[in-house]
Structure formats: structure tokens, C-alpha cells
C-alpha positions in Angstrom: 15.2 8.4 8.2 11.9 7.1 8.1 13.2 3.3 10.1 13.5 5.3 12.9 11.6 3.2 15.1 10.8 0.2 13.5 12.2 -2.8 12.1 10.2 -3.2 9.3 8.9 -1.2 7.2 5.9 -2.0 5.4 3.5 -0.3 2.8 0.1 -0.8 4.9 -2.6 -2.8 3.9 -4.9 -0.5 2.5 -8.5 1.2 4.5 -10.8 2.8 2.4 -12.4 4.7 5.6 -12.7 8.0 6.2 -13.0 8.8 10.3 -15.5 11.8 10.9 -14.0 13.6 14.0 -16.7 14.2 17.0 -16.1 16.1 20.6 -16.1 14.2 23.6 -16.3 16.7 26.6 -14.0 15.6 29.5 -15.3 13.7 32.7 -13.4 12.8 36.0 -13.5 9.3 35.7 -10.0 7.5 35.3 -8.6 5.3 33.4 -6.5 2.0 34.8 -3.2 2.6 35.4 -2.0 -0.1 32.6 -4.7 1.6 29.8 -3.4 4.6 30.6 -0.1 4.0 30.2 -0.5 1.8 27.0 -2.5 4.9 25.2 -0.1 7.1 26.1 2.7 5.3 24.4 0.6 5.3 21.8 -0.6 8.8 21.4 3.5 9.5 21.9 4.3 7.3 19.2 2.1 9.4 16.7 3.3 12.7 18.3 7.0 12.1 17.4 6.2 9.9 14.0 2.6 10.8 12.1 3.5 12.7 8.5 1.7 15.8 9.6 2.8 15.9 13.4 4.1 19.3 13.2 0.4 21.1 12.5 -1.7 18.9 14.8 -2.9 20.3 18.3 -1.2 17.4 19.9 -2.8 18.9 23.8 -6.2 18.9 22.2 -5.9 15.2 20.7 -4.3 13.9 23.8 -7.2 15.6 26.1 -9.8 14.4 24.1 -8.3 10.7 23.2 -8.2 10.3 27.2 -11.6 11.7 27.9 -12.8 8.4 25.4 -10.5 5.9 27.3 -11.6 7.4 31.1 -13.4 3.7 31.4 -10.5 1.8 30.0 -9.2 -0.7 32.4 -7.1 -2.9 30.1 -5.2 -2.2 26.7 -7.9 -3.8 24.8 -10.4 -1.1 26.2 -8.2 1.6 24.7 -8.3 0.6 20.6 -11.8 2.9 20.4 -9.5 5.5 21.7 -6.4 5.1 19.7 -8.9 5.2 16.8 -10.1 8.3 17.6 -7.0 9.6 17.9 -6.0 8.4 14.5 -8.3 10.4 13.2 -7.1 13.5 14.1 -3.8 13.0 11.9 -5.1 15.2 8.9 -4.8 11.9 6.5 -6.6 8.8 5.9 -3.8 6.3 5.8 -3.2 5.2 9.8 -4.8 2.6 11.2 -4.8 0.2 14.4 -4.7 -3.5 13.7 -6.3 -5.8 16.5 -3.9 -8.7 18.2 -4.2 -12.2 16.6 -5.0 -13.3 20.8 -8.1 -11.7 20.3 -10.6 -13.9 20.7 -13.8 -14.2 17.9 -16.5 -12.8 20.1 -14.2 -10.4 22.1 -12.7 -9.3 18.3 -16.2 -8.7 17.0 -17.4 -6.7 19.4 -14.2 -3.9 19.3 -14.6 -3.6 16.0 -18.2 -3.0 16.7 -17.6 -0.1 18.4 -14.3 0.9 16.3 -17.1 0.9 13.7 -19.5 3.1 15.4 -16.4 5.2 15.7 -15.6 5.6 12.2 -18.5 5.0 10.2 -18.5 4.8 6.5 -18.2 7.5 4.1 -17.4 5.8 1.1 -20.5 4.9 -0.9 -20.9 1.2 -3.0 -21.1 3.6 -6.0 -17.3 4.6 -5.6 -15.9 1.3 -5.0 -13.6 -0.1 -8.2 -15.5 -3.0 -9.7 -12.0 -4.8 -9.6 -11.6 -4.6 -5.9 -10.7 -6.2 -4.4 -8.2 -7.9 -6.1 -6.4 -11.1 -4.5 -5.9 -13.8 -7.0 -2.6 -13.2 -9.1 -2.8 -13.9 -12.3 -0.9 -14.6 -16.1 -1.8 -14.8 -19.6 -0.9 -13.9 -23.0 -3.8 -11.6 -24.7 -3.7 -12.1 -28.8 -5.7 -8.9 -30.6 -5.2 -7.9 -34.0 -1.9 -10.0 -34.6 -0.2 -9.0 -31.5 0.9 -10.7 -28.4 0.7 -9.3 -24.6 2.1 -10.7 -21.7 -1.1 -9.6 -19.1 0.1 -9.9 -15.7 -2.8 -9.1 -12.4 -0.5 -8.4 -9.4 -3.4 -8.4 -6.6 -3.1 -7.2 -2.8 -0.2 -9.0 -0.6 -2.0 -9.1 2.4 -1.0 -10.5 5.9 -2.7 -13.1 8.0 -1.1 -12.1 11.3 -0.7 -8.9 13.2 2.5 -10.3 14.4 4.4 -9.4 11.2 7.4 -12.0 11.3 4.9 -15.3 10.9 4.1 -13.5 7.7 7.4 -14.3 5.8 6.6 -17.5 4.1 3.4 -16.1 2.5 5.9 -12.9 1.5 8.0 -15.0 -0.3 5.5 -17.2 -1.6 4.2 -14.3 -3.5 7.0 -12.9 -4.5 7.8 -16.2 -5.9 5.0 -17.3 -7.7 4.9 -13.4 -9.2 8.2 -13.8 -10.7 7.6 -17.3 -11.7 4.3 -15.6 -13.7 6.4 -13.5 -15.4 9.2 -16.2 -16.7 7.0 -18.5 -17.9 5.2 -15.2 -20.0 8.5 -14.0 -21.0 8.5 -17.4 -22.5 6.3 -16.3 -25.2 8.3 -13.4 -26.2 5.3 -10.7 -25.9 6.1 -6.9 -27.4 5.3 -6.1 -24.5 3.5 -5.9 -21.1 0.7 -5.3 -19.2 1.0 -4.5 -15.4 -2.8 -4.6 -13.9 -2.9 -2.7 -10.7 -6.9 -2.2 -11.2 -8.2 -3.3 -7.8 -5.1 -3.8 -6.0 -5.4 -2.2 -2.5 -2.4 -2.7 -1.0 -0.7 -4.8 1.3 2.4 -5.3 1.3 4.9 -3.5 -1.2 8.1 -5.8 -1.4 6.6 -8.8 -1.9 5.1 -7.2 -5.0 7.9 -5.3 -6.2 10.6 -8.3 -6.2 8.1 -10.6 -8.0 7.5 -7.8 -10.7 10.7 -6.2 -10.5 12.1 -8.4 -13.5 9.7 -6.5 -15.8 10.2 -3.2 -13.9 14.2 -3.6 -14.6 17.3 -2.5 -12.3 17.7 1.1 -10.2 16.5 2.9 -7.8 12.4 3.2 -8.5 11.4 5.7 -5.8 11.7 7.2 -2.2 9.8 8.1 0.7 10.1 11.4 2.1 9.7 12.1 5.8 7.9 15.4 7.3 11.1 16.6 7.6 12.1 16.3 4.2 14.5 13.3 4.9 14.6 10.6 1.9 14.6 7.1 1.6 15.3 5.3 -1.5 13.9 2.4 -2.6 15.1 -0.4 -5.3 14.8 -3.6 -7.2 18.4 -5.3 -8.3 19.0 -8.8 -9.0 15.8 -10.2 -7.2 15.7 -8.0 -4.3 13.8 -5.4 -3.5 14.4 -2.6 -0.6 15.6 0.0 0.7 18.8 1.6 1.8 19.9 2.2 5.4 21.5 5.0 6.5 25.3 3.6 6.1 24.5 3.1 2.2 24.0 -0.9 2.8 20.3 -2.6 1.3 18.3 -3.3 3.4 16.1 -6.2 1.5 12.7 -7.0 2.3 11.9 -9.3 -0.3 13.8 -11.1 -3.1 13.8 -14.3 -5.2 16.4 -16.3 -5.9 15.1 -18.3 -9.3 16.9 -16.6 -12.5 17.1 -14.4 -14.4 16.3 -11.5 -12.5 15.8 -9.0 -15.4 14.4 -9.5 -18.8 16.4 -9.3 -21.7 15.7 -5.9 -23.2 14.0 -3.1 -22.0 10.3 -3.9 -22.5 7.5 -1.5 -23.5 4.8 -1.7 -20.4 1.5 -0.6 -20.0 -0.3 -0.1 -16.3 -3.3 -0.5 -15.3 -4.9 1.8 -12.8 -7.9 2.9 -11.3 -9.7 4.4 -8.1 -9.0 0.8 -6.6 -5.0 1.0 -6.9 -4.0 2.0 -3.3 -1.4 1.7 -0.9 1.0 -0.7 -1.7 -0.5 -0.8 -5.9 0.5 2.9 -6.1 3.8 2.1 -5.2 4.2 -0.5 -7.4 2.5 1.7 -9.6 5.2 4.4 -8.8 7.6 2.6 -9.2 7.0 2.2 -13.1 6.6 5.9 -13.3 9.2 8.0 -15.0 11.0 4.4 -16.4 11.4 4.6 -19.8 9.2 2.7 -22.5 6.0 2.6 -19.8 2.6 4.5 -20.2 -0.3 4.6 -17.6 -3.6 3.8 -18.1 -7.1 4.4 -16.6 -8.5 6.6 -13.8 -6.9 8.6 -10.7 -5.9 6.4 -8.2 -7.2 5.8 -4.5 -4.9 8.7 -2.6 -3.2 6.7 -0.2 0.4 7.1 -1.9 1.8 7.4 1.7 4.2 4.9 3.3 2.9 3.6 6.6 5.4 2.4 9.3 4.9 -0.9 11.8 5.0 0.4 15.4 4.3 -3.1 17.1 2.5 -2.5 20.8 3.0 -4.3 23.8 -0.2 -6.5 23.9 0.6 -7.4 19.8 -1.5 -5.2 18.4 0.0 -2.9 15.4 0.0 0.6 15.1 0.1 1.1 11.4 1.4 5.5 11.0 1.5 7.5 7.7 4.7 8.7 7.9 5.8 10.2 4.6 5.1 11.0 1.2 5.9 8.7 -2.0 8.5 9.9 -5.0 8.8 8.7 -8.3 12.3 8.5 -9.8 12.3 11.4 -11.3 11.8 13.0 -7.7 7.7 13.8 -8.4 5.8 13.6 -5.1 2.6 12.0 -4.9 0.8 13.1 -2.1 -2.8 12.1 -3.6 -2.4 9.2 -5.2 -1.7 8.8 -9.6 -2.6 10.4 -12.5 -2.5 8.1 -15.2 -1.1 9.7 -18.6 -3.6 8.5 -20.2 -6.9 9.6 -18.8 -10.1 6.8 -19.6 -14.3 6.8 -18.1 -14.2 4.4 -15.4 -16.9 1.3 -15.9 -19.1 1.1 -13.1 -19.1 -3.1 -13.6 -16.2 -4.8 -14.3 -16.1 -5.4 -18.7 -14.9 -8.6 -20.2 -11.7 -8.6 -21.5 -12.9 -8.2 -25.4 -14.9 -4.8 -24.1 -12.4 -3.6 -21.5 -11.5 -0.2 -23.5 -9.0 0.5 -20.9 -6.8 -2.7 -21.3 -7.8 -1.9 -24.9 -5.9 1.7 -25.3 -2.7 -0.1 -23.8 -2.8 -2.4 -25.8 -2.7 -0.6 -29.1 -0.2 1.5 -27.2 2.1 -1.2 -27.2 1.8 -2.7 -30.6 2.2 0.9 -31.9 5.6 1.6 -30.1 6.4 -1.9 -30.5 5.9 -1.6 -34.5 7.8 2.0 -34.4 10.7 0.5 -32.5 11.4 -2.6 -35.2 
């Protein structure tokens, strides 16, 4: 099962970085006992976990990973390396998240040269003009005599590497998502729009238990581990999770303020585009294959890969890719989501009278909506 090791498991906040691999050649220097140790828990910890483990030269990654830390004398010294490293997993998904001790200057500086590391691949050309997306938002939208319940679910991101002092500002969100979505339901819309534009990711549950009243009861999707184990994934009555290995749920995130579900089954339109990562594909996959919903836009960013929470001993996180995402119909999505219905992607980000791809769903809906009465 893919909780192997971890507590919690979270969809990571999504990196839009590609890491070039260079060649370091090996020197004699050493590094400290304690930085040597710390990376090679590390580097073990992606060994037995990372989604492609099983075709990665793990001698060659370990030799040169430890030729980059030979000056390391404490853990801090080591994130460069473990970066490096990270690189070498044949995916774009990993990452390392820097300790909350870290002080400004000290901070700035490691990322300086985690920068240097990585560089930048992705040009300002590619980038979604909705991204990135943080404020949630809810409105009705009134064109040609119908009404749409338009709901922005934006990134859930955390403040703190130390992932427990997170959980108010989870549930916050998960909250104030679902309360979005009563006080729309309100208005009795023929339907709904989910926008994922510009949502990069985050955290998954947060979203899924605040939308999951539109989304409606089941089992939505499953990760899938390198060995081919499963993992399900669900929304029911407020909560949203997974199950353990015994058949119990395991809940990540829920609210408690009814009802849970809407009424009827509801026609539903999302929203994506080359922004939609991480935790927005799942969401995003999580509406696929439901009855009464349609996609909308451009391919999505290619991270549709669950990331696990390794914590390390100093507090920083080591964020693995460590399966592939499936619909419920039991598609896998190894590179992100084709939207069914295919749009040109705006290079600026249109008003909502000239968005043509909010548009389409929109005379979707009314057109099911009026075939359905």
C-alpha cells in the first residue's frame, strides 16, 4: 500500500521545475559523520519508495549524490544533494521542502544554490495565465436565460513543513469550500461549474471534502503503487480519504455542516488547463468518469502522481512520487488530463463575457440541462 511509511498522505504542493542532471566526478574529501548519515536515509528512503525505483541505477545515484555532499558537515549542507538526487527519479514530481527553523538569510541562500542546481526550464510563455490560483471563489453566472453555479477551487497550500500545524488552515478550506457551495445551491443553478484553471496543487483532501457535495458519494479514484498495489480514494457524507488496509477510512478531511450531498445528480462542467496540477488533477480526476460531467479546456500540467510525506529528522520534508493516479473507471493518468472537450489556450487571462472556454461549458450545461426536463 502506498502508507507504507508515512502517516499522512498528501497530494504535494505542486513544482513546475524541471532538474537538468549534470556529472559530478568523485573526490576524497568526506562528508561529516551526521551529513552522511542524514543523506543516506534519505537516498534509502527513495530507493525503497520513488514510483520508478525499480529502473533507476540506484549505485550510480548514490555515488554521485555523495560526491556533491563530500563538504557537507551538517544536514542542512546536504539539501543541494538530496536535490540532485531527486532528479535522478525519471519524474518531475519529488521535491525537498526546507525546515520552518531555517532561518531568513540561512533559507535564502540554500535555495540559492538549490537554484543553481535546478535551473529553470519552463519559459513565462508556458505558464497558465490563471496561475496561480489561491483565492477561492463563488458566483452565479446568468447568460442567455440560464443560471450557473461557478465555483474557483484554488491551491490548498501549507504554511509549515511540519505538516500537523497545518490542520486548522485544512479545515478552514474545506469549510468555507463547502459553505461556497451551499449557499450556490441556494440558487438552484442547472448546473455547475468546477474551475480547476490555475490550480497547482496543494493539498487534495482539503479540496475534495469541500467540493465533494457537488462531486456526490463513492469511491472517485485510486493511486497505484510501482508494484501495481491500489489505493482507493473517496468522498461520503463530508469526508474525504482513503481506505486502509483492514477496509476502515482513513479520513483526511471532512466537514461537518449539512447536507453533505446535493439533491440530485447535477450536470457539471470542469475547468482545466496547463495550470491544473497536482492536487487540481486529482480533484479534476476525481470528476472523471462520474456521470453528467464534461471537461473543458487544455491538457493539464502532468503531475497526476501522488506524492508521499517522508518527514526527516531535522524537520525538513521529503516530498516522493510514488504512484500513478486512476479515475473510477480504472484509467490511469500518468501525464496529466485530457479534457473531452479540447479548446486554444488564451495566452492572458479573458474576462468572463470573452472566456470561450467557460463559454462552451456553459452552453454544455444549458443543453443537457434543457434535454433532461
Amino acid at each position: 500500500m502506498l502508507r507504507s511509511a508515512c502517516i499522512y498522505r498528501v497530494v504535494s504542493l505542486l513544482i513546475l521545475l524541471r532538474f537538468p542532471a549534470t556529472n559530478v566526478a568523485t573526490e576524497p574529501q568526506e562528508p561529516s559523520a551526521e551529513a552522511r548519515g542524514y543523506l543516506e536515509h534519505a537516498l534509502d528512503l527513495m530507493q525503497k519508495n520513488a514510483l520508478n525505483k525499480n529502473s533507476i541505477d540506484w549505485a550510480e545515484v548514490r555515488r554521485q549524490t555523495l560526491a556533491r555532499a563530500r563538504d557537507a558537515k551538517t544536514t542542512f549542507d546536504t539539501y543541494p544533494a538530496i536535490v540532485f538526487a531527486l532528479t535522478q527519479l525519471k519524474e518531475h514530481h519529488s521535491f525537498l521542502q526546507l525546515p520552518d527553523t531555517l532561518g531568513g538569510a540561512q533559507r535564502a541562500a540554500i535555495n540559492a544554490e538549490i537554484f543553481k542546481l535546478r535551473g529553470s526550464t519552463e519559459s513565462k510563455a508556458s505558464l497558465s495565465p490563471f496561475a496561480p490560483r489561491k483565492g477561492m471563489e463563488g458566483h452565479v453566472d446568468r447568460r442567455g436565460g440560464g443560471v450557473f453555479a461557478h465555483v474557483v477551487v484554488p491551491m490548498c497550500i501549507p504554511r509549515y513543513s511540519e505538516w500537523e500545524k497545518n490542520g486548522p488552515d485544512f479545515q478552514d478550506f474545506a469549510k468555507k469550500l463547502h459553505g461556497i457551495v451551499l449557499d450556490l445551491q441556494a440558487q438552484k443553478p442547472e448546473g455547475w461549474i468546477i474551475d480547476l484553471r490555475g490550480n497547482g496543487g496543494g493539498n487534495m483532501w482539503p479540496m475534495l471534502a469541500g467540493i465533494g457535495a457537488v462531486l456526490g458519494e463513492g469511491d472517485v479514484g485510486r493511486f497505484e503503487s510501482p508494484n501495481g498495489d491500489g489505493e482507493r480514494w473517496f468522498y461520503k457524507a463530508g469526508k474525504a480519504g482513503t481506505y486502509a488496509a483492514d477496509g476502515r477510512e482513513d479520513v483526511a478531511s471532512y466537514v461537518e455542516q449539512k447536507p453533505f450531498g446535493l439533491p440530485d445528480l447535477a450536470w457539471v462542467a470542469v475547468l482545466l488547463d496547463r495550470g491544473t496540477g497536482s492536487s487540481g488533477e486529482a480533484i479534476a480526476i476525481s470528476f472523471a468518469g462520474r456521470p453528467r460531467e464534461r471537461s473543458f479546456g487544455e491538457h493539464t500540467a502532468g503531475f497526476s502522481t501522488s506524492n508521499q510525506l517522508y518527514s526527516l529528522p531535522d524537520g525538513a520534508g521529503l516530498f516522493l512520487c510514488v504512484g500513478i493516479e486512476l479515475d473510477r473507471t480504472g484509467r490511469r493518468y500518468p501525464d496529466g488530463i485530457d479534457p473531452d472537450v479540447k479548446l486554444p489556450a488564451p495566452d492572458a487571462r479573458p474576462p468572463e463575457d470573452k472566456d470561450a472556454v467557460l463559454e462552451a461549458a456553459e452552453d454544455w450545461i444549458a443543453a443537457q440541462s434543457s434535454a433532461s426536463r
